[in-house]
KOLGU-160389 format. One line per field, with one value per residue (C-alpha): residue number from 1; x, y, z; residue in three letters. Coordinates in steps of 0.05 Angstrom, whole numbers, m for minus. Layout:
k <- c(NUM ...)
xx <- c(X ...)
yy <- c(Y ...)
zz <- c(Z ...)
r <- c(Ala ...)
This chain:
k <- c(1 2 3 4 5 6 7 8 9 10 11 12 13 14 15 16 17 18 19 20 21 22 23 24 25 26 27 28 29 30 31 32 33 34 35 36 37 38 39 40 41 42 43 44 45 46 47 48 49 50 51 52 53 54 55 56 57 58 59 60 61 62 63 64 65 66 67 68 69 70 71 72 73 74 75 76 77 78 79 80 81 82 83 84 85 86 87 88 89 90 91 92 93)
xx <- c(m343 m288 m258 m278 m229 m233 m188 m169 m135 m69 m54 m112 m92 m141 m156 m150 m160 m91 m30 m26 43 62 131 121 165 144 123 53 29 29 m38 m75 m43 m87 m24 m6 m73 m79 m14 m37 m94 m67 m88 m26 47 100 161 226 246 308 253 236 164 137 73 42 60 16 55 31 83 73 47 m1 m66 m83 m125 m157 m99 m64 m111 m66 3 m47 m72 m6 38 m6 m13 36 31 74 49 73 60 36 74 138 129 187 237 201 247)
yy <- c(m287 m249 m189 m231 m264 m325 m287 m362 m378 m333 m358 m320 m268 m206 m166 m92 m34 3 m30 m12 m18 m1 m4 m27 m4 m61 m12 m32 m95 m153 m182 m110 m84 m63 m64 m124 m155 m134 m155 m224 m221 m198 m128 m96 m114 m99 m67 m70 m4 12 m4 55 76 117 129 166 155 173 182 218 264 288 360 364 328 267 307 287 312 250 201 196 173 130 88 82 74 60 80 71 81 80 38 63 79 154 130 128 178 225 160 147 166)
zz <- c(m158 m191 m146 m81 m40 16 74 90 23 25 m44 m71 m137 m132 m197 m180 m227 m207 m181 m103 m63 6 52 107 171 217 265 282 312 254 277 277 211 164 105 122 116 43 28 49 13 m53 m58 m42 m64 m3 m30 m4 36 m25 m74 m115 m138 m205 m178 m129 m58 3 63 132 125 48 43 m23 m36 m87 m141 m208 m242 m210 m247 m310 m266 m211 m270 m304 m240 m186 m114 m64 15 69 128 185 266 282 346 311 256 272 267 201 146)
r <- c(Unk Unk Unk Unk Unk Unk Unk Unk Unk Unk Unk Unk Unk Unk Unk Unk Unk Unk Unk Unk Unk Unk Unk Unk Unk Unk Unk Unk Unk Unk Unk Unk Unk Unk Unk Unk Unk Unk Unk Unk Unk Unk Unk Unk Unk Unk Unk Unk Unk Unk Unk Unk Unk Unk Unk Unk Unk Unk Unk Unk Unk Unk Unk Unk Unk Unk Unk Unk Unk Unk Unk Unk Unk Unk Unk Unk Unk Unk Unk Unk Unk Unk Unk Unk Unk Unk Unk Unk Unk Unk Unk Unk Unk)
Protein backbone atom coordinates (compact mmCIF):
# COMPACT_ATOMS: atom_id res chain seq x y z
CA UNK A 1 0.00 0.00 0.00
CA UNK A 2 1.41 3.30 -1.09
CA UNK A 3 2.35 5.77 1.95
CA UNK A 4 3.02 2.56 4.23
CA UNK A 5 6.34 1.51 5.16
CA UNK A 6 7.97 -2.01 6.58
CA UNK A 7 10.07 -0.36 9.65
CA UNK A 8 12.45 -3.44 8.84
CA UNK A 9 13.37 -2.38 5.26
CA UNK A 10 15.58 0.88 5.82
CA UNK A 11 15.75 1.20 2.10
CA UNK A 12 12.15 2.03 1.93
CA UNK A 13 11.29 5.68 -0.20
CA UNK A 14 8.08 7.27 1.56
CA UNK A 15 5.88 9.68 -0.57
CA UNK A 16 5.12 12.71 1.65
CA UNK A 17 3.08 15.69 0.65
CA UNK A 18 5.79 18.40 1.90
CA UNK A 19 9.49 17.84 2.03
CA UNK A 20 10.37 17.48 5.90
CA UNK A 21 14.13 18.06 7.20
CA UNK A 22 15.60 18.10 10.61
CA UNK A 23 19.39 18.68 12.19
CA UNK A 24 20.07 16.68 14.35
CA UNK A 25 22.48 17.57 17.44
CA UNK A 26 23.13 13.99 18.53
CA UNK A 27 22.00 14.90 21.80
CA UNK A 28 19.41 12.33 22.64
CA UNK A 29 19.77 8.69 22.92
CA UNK A 30 19.98 7.11 19.17
CA UNK A 31 17.78 4.13 20.05
CA UNK A 32 14.88 6.41 21.67
CA UNK A 33 15.01 9.23 18.99
CA UNK A 34 12.05 9.93 17.53
CA UNK A 35 14.12 12.09 14.41
CA UNK A 36 16.18 9.64 13.88
CA UNK A 37 13.58 7.00 13.45
CA UNK A 38 11.97 8.93 10.56
CA UNK A 39 15.09 9.61 9.06
CA UNK A 40 15.49 5.83 8.82
CA UNK A 41 12.42 5.35 7.58
CA UNK A 42 12.36 7.93 4.83
CA UNK A 43 10.16 10.57 6.14
CA UNK A 44 12.62 12.95 7.10
CA UNK A 45 15.92 14.03 5.27
CA UNK A 46 18.85 14.81 8.02
CA UNK A 47 20.71 17.86 7.05
CA UNK A 48 24.05 18.71 7.78
CA UNK A 49 24.37 21.35 10.76
CA UNK A 50 26.09 24.22 7.91
CA UNK A 51 23.20 23.14 5.68
CA UNK A 52 20.90 25.98 5.07
CA UNK A 53 16.97 25.74 4.88
CA UNK A 54 14.20 27.97 2.77
CA UNK A 55 11.47 26.73 4.63
CA UNK A 56 10.09 26.94 7.76
CA UNK A 57 12.00 25.73 10.69
CA UNK A 58 10.55 24.67 14.09
CA UNK A 59 12.93 24.92 16.78
CA UNK A 60 12.16 24.91 20.77
CA UNK A 61 13.62 28.08 21.02
CA UNK A 62 11.73 30.06 18.07
CA UNK A 63 9.28 32.67 19.39
CA UNK A 64 6.18 32.87 16.72
CA UNK A 65 3.67 30.20 15.85
CA UNK A 66 3.28 28.04 12.41
CA UNK A 67 -0.02 29.70 11.01
CA UNK A 68 -2.03 29.21 7.76
CA UNK A 69 -0.28 31.99 6.32
CA UNK A 70 2.78 29.59 6.38
CA UNK A 71 1.02 27.10 4.00
CA UNK A 72 2.28 28.76 0.77
CA UNK A 73 6.36 28.53 1.93
CA UNK A 74 5.60 24.82 3.86
CA UNK A 75 4.39 23.43 0.51
CA UNK A 76 7.02 25.02 -1.56
CA UNK A 77 9.99 24.62 0.96
CA UNK A 78 8.97 22.27 3.42
CA UNK A 79 9.27 21.87 7.15
CA UNK A 80 12.29 21.72 8.95
CA UNK A 81 12.95 20.82 12.78
CA UNK A 82 15.63 20.86 14.94
CA UNK A 83 15.98 17.62 16.97
CA UNK A 84 17.38 18.32 19.93
CA UNK A 85 17.60 17.47 24.01
CA UNK A 86 15.45 19.94 26.34
CA UNK A 87 18.46 18.74 28.60
CA UNK A 88 20.89 20.48 26.57
CA UNK A 89 18.92 23.31 25.07
CA UNK A 90 20.93 26.25 26.32
CA UNK A 91 24.23 24.58 24.57
CA UNK A 92 21.94 24.29 21.52
CA UNK A 93 22.96 26.91 19.07
Amino acid sequence: TEGIVDPSDASSEVSFPIRLAMWDFGQCDSQKCSGRKLARLGYVTALPLSQPYRGIILSPLGDRTVSREDRDVISTCGLAVVDCSWHLIDETP
